[in-house]
C-alpha positions as CSV (number, residue, x, y, z in Angstrom):
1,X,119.0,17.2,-194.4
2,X,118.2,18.0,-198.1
3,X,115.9,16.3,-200.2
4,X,116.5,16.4,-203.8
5,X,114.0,15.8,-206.5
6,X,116.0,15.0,-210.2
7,X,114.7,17.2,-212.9
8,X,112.5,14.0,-215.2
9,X,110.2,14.5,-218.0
10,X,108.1,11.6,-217.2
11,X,106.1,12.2,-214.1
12,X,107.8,15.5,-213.9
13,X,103.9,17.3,-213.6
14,X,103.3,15.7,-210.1
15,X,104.2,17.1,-206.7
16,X,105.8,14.5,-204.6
17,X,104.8,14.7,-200.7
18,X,108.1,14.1,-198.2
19,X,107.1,12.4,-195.1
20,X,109.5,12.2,-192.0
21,X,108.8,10.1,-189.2
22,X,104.8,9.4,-190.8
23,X,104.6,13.5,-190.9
24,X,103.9,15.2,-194.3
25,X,106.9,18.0,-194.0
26,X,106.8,19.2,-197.4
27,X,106.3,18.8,-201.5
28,X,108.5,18.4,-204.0
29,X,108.6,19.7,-207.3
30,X,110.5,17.9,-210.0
31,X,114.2,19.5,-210.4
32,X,113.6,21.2,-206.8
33,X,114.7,20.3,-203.4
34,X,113.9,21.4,-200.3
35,X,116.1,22.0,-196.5
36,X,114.6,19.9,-193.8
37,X,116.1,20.5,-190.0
38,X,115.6,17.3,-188.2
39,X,116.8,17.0,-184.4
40,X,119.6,14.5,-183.8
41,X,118.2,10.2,-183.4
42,X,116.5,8.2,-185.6
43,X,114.0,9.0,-188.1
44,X,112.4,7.2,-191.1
45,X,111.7,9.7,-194.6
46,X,109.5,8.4,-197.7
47,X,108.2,10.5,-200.7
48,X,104.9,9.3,-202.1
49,X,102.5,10.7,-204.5
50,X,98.4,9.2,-204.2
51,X,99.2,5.1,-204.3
52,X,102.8,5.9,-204.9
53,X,105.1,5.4,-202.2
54,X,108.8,5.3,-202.0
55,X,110.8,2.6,-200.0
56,X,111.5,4.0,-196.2
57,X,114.4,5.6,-195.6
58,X,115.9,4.8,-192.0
59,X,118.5,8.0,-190.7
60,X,120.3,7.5,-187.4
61,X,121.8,11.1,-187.3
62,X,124.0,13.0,-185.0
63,X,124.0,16.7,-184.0
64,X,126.7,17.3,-186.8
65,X,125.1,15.2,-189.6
66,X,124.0,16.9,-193.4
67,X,122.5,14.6,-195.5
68,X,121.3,14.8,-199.1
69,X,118.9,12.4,-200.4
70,X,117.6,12.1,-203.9
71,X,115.2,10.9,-205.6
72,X,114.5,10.4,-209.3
73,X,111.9,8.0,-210.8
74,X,108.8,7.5,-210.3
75,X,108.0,5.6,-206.4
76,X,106.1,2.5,-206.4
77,X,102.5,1.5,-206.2
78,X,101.8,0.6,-202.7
């Protein structure tokens, strides 16, 4: 799976945690995005950043699945 981060000016200073499955996996950087091997079932993925969190994200994937998600705006307070 990739995770894309759009390249925006406004909250573009912040680093953007990526949670899969309630794990912290990684940070994104705006205009970066990151490669993220998951094993084949279902698994939930969320950025957030302090009381910023995005909606959850449910995957059902399958041992030949790529995904690419990606996110642009700011998340929402939680």
């Amino acid at each position: 799976m990739i995770v894309r981060r759009l390249d925006r000016k406004a909250g573009g200073l912040y680093n953007w945690s990526v949670f899969v499955d309630d794990e912290k996996i990684g940070v994104l950087k705006n205009g970066c995005e990151q490669i993220i091997r998951l094993d084949p079932g279902e698994h939930s993925v969320f950025i957030k950043h302090n009381q910023f969190k995005s909606e959850i994200v449910p995957l059902d994937l399958l041992p030949t699945d790529a995904r690419t998600l990606e996110c642009g705006e700011m998340p929402v307070p939680i």
